[in-house]
C-alpha positions, -999 to +999 in steps of 0.1 A: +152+423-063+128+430-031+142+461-012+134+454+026+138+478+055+124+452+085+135+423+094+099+414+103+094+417+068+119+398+052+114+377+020+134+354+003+162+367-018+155+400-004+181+430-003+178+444+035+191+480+041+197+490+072+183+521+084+187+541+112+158+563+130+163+579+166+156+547+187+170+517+166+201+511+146+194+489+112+225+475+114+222+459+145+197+434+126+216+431+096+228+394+105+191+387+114+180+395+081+206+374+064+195+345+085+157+347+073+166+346+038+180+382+026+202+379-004+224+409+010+225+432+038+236+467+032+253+485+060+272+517+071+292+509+104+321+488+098+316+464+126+283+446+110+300+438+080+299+405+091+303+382+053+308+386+017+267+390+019+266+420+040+279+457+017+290+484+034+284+516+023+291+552+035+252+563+041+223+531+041+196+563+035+218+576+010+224+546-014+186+536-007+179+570-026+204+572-049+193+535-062+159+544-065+165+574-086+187+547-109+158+523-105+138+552-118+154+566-147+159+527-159+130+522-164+099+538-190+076+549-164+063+585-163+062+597-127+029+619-110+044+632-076+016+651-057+016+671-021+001+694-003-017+701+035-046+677+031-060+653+010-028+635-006-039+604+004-072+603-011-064+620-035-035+595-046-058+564-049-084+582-069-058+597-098-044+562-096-083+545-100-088+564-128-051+563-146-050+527-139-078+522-166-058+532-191-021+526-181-001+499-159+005+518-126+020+520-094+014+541-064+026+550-032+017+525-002-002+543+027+012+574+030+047+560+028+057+596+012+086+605+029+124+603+025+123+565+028+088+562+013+096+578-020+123+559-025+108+522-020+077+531-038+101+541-068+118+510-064+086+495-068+084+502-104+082+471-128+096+470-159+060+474-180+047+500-156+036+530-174+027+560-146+041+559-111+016+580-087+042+590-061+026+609-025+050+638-009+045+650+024+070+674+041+070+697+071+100+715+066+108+739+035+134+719+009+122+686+019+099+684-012+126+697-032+146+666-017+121+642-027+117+657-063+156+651-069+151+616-061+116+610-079+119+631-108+087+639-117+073+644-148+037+655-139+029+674-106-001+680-085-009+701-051-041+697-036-042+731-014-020+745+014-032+743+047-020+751+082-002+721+087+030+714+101+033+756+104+059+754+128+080+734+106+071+755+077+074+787+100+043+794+092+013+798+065+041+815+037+064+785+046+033+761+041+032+779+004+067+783-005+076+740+007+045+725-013+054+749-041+090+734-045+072+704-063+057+733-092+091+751-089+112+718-101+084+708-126+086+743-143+123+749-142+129+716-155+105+718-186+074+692-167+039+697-163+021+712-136-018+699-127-029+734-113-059+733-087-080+764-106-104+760-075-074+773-053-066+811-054-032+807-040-020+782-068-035+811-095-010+836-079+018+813-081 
């Protein structure tokens, strides 16, 4: 089924989950989404629970995560997660040119690599995809780690690490030690790691 998270978006048969962010409340649009054609709405605040088509769950975010890591180990795909400062991006769309030559692939949207992006590019995976190229961006230490216990990886990449985000990161050494939680969860869980040899920082590590 379709995962949808706007109800500007909505398509038929859809399953709508109703996020929250700091100026809007997903739930408040959950009896929209139903109207336009979602098969279900899945909400978090009893109140919206409005027919046998709307689910309520403890945490929307949560379940939307949790599903895709299901949705994920379901299915046959090997999964390429990749970070770092700069480049992801671009660097995304050209492993997934040349992968796709070989193998049936899917890749992250945009840079829809967050804590909600991961998790619907995930749930993007067909049942005859092959390689998933999956985009992480953080600015705070442990969010990669977050995202690799949702993805899973089985292949990691880091293009460099930069000076962004370095108050998140609390500076440069933060920069290092977040990207590096996508290597640290690769190696400790018997994966691969794509090493940049061009970067002196990533031969320390």
């Amino acid at each position: 089924s379709i995962i949808c998270t706007d109800t500007r978006k909505i398509e038929e048969n859809c399953m709508f989950f109703a996020l929250k962010g700091p100026n809007f409340n997903g739930n408040a649009f959950a009896k929209d989404a139903l109207q336009k054609g979602a098969s279900y709405a899945i909400v978090d605040e009893e109140e919206y629970r409005t027919s046998e088509k709307t689910i309520l769950v403890n945490d929307v975010l949560h379940t939307l995560q949790e599903l895709s890591t299901f949705h994920r180990n379901q299915n046959k795909a090997k999964v390429i997660s990749l970070t770092g400062s700069n480049g992801k991006t671009t660097t995304k769309e050209l492993i997934n040119a040349v992968i796709s030559k070989k193998y049936r692939t899917i890749a992250t949207q945009g840079n829809l690599n967050n804590h909600i992006g991961v998790p619907l590019t995930l749930l993007s995976i067909k049942a005859d995809t092959e390689m998933a190229i999956v985009e992480m961006g953080a600015n705070h230490k442990r969010e990669i780690a977050h995202l690799c216990q949702i993805a899973q990886p089985d292949f990691g990449y880091i293009t460099n690490f930069g000076k962004a985000h370095l108050e998140g990161f609390g500076g440069v050494e933060g920069v290092i030690q977040g990207k590096s939680e996508l290597y640290d969860y690769l190696t400790s869980h018997g994966k691969y790691v794509f090493m940049n040899a061009d970067d002196p920082i990533q031969q320390d590590k």
